[in-house]
N, C-alpha and C positions, 0 to 999 in steps of 0.2 A: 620509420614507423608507417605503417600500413592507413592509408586515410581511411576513417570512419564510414559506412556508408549505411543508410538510411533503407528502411524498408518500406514504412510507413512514414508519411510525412501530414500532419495538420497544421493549415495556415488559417489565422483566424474564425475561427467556427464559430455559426452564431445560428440560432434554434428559438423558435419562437413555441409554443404551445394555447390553442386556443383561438378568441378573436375577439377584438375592438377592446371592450373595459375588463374583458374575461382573460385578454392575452398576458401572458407570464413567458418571461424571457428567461431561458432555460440554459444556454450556451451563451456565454460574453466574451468572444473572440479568443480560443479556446486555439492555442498554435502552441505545436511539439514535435518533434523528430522523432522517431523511435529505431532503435540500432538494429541493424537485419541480426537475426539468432537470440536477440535478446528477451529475456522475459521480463514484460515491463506492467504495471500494476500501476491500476487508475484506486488511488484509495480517498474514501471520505463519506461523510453522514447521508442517511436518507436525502435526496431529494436534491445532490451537491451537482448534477449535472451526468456522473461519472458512466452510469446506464445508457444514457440518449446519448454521449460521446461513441461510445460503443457499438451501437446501434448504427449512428452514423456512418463510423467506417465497414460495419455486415450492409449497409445501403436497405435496412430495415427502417430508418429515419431517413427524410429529406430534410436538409438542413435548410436554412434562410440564406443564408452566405458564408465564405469561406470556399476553402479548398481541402481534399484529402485526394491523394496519391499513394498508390500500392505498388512496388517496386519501379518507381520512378515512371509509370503512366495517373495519370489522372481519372479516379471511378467518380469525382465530384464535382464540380468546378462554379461556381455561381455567376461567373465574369463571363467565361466560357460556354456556359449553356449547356456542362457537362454533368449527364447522370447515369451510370454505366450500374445496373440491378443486379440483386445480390446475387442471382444464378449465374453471371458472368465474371463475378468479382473472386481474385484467389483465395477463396477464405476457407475455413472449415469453421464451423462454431457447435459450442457445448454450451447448452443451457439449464438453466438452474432445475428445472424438472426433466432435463436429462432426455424426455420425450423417447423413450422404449417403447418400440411395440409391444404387446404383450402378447399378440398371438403368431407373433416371429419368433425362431427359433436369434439364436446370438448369432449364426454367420448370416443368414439373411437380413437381420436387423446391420449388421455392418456393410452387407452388401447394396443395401441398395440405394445410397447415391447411383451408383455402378448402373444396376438392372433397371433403373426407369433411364437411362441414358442409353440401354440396349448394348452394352458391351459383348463383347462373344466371351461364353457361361469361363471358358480355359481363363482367360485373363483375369475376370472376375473372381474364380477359385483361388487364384494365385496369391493376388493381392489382397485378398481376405486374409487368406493364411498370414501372409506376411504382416499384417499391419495385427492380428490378433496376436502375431510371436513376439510383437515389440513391445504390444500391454498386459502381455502375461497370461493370455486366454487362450492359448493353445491345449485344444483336446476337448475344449466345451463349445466347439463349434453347432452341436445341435442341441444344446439345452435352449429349455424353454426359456421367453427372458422371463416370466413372473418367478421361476426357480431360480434365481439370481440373486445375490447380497446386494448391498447397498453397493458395499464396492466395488463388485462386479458390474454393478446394471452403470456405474461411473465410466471403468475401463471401457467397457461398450462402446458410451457414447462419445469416448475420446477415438476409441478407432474407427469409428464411422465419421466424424472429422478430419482424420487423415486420411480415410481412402483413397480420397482424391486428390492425395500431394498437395495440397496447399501451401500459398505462401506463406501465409498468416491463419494462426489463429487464435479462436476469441474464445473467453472462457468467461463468463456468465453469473457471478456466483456460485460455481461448480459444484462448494461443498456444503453448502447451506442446508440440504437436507438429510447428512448426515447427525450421527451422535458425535459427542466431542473425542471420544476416543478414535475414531476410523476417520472421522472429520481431520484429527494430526497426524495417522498414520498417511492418510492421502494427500497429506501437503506433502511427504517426503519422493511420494508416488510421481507426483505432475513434475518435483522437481529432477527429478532423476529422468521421467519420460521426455520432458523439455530438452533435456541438457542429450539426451542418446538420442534423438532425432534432430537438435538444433532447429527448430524453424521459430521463427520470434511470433511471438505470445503477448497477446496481450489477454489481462487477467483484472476482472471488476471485483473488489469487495472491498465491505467496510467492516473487516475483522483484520484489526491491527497486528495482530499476532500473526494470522495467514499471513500478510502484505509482508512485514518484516520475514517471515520464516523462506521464502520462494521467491522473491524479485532481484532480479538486478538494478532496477530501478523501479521507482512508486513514484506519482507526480499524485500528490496531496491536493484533492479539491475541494472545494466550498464556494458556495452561493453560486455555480456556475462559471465560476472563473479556477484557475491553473492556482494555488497559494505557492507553493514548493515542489522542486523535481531535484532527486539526489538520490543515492544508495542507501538501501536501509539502513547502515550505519551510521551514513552524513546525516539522516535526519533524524534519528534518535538521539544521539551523541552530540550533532552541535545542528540544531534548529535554527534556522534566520529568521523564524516568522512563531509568534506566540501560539498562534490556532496550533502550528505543527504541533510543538512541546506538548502542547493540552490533549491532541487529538492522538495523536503514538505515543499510547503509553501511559502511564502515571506522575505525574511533575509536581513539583511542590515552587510556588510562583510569590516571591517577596517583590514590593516595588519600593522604587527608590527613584534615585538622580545622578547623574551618570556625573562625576568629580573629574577621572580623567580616563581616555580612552586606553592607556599603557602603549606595548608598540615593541620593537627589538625582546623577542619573550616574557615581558612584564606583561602582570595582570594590570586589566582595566578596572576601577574603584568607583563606588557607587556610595552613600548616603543613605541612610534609609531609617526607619524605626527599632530595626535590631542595631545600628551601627555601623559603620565602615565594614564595607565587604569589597571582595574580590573577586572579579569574574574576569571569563571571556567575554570581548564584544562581538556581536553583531558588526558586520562590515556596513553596515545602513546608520550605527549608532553617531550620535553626536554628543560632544562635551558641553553637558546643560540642560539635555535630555532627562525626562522622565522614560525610567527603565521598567522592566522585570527581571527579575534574574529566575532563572529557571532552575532548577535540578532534583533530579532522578529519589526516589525514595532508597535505593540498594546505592548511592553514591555518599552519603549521609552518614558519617562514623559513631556511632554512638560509644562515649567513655564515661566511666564512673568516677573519675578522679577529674580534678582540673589539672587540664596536660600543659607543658610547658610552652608548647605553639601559640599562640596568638589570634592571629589569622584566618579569621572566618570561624570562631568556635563562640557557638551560644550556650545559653542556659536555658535549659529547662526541666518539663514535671511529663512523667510518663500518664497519661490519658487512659490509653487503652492496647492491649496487648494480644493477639491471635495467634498462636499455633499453627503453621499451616505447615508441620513438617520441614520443609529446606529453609524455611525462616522462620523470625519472629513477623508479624506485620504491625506497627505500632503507629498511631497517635501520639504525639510529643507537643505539650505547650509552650513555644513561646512568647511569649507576650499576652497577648490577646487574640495569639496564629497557631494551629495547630500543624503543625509537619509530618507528612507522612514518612515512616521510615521501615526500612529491609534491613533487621539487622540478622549475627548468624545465628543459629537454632539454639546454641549449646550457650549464650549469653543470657544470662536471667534475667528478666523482665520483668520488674513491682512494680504495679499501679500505688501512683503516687510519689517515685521513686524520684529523685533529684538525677538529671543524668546532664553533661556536656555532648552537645553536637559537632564536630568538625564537619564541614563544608566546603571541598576539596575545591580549591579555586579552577582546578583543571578543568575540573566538570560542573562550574556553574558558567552555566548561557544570560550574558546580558542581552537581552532582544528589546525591540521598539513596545514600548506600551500601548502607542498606538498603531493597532495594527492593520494597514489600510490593505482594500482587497488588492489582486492582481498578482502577478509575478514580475521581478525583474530580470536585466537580462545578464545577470550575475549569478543566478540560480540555474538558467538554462545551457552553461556552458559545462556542461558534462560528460 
């Protein structure tokens, strides 16, 4: 098997904003590898650090300390005295206002990293052509850009990112100023233009759906530090840290106390207010721990009869019930907890109604209740 190698590498990053009693620490030793060809997505809430990481490596932020390396040279170095600016750096980047001229035509607007570098006009045509056939804008080479769709004036500024072959590039919240319909249509866009050029991507947003729909990996941040790094599926599917669960996605979150961790294919068993349940653990859990158990609202079985299983099945009173086409979306009381549940369209739903819940041991996450910041280094071997 082929070793892995790195395109982007951050060691420790750490980022100050401000001064004396005004300064706010923005980066808390913020270290990742990023796989050359990969599209890799920095996701999390306003203000979680994931923008100024970004920035970092476009060399648009000066970090405080730490290291970032762009195909195995160094454009940062704190130790080293190293700061290599963003006009020297291989990057291409697309930003969230996209920045179209408006009284460029489309090949001149993708041209001109090119023409203020003075290339000769042949070359410059060339690679215009080229890089406009790859994002689908062949033949609107002299449209005005204000004549332009949302998704066009997008395409645009992805080929004017790659004009210049870039190693890496950065994508900005790219589709934040779309509507939600072209907003999905261009997730399928960047994934498909990612994947037919291969050069690794790195992609900022806190729209969990993007993040999931387009990443090979997402490294989940908050308060300025790393929480979890894994494939949209590892971290939807089995979350090691509770922020994750709550932050991708919709969870429904029981606490308890961890009885026994299981082990050889047994579930691990927890105590709680509804009763003996069954989960997976968390690799971080301990026997005597206070838990949560996590799980998904569409993992959640809802039956009318009491079934003969056992095993993770409650009682309760239907709440409230929504229509939304491909499901029901419901409200369920247990206890004095209400559970959100996905169930299928064609299942009848009364408010008020007495229904049993199954709680598929598969898919319930027992994670740390307490969930301290940072990443381990259990998370980053992926």
């Amino acid at each position: 098997m082929a070793e892995k190698r790195f395109m982007v590498q951050i060691q420790n990053l750490e980022k100050f904003f401000g001064e004396d009693r005004e300064r706010v620490h923005v980066l808390k030793g913020v270290s990742l590898d990023i796989p050359e060809g990969s599209l890799y997505t920095f996701l999390g809430p306003s203000g979680c650090g994931k923008t100024t990481t970004l920035r970092c490596v476009a060399g648009l932020e000066r970090p405080d300390g730490g290291k970032i390396s762009i195909d195995g040279k160094a454009v940062f170095s704190a130790g080293e005295r190293v700061y290599i600016p963003t006009n020297k750096r291989p990057i291409g980047m697309v930003f969230q206002s996209y920045a179209i001229w408006p009284h460029m035509t489309v090949s001149e607007n993708v041209a001109y990293p090119l023409t203020i570098q003075h290339r000769p006009k042949a070359e410059i045509k060339k690679r215009v052509g080229d890089v406009l056939k790859i994002v689908g804008l062949q033949g609107l080479e002299d449209r005005p850009a204000p004549k332009l769709s949302g998704g066009q004036q997008q395409r645009v500024a992805f080929a004017r990112a790659l004009i210049n072959e870039p190693k890496v590039m950065l994508l900005d919240e790219p589709l934040s100023n779309l509507d939600a319909k072209l907003r999905e249509q261009m997730r399928f866009e960047i994934k498909a233009l990612q994947r037919r050029v291969n050069i690794t991507t790195i992609y900022v947003t806190h729209d969990q759906g993007e993040a999931l729909a387009i990443s090979d990996q997402i490294a989940v941040m908050h308060g300025g530090k790393l929480i979890e790094i894994g494939t949209p599926h590892q971290l939807y599917s089995r979350p090691k840290r509770k922020f994750t669960a709550t932050f991708l996605g919709l969870t429904n979150l029981i606490e308890g106390k961890v009885t026994e961790l299981g082990g050889d294919s047994k579930s691990g068993r927890m105590e709680s207010s509804k009763g003996t349940l069954s989960f997976i653990p968390a690799p971080s859990l301990a026997k005597g721990q206070p838990v949560v158990m996590s799980i998904r609202p569409e993992h959640i079985e809802v039956i009318k009869q009491r079934p003969q299983v056992s095993e993770n099945v409650l009682e309760g009173t239907i709440k409230e019930a929504i229509f939304m086409g491909d499901a029901y979306h419901c409200q369920i009381a247990v206890g004095d907890q209400l559970l959100r549940v996905h169930t299928h369209p064609f299942l009848s739903m009364n408010i008020g109604e007495k229904v049993y819940l199954h709680l598929d041991p598969q898919s319930c996450n027992g994670l740390p209740a307490e969930d301290t910041e940072g990443v381990d280094e259990s998370m980053m071997g992926l």
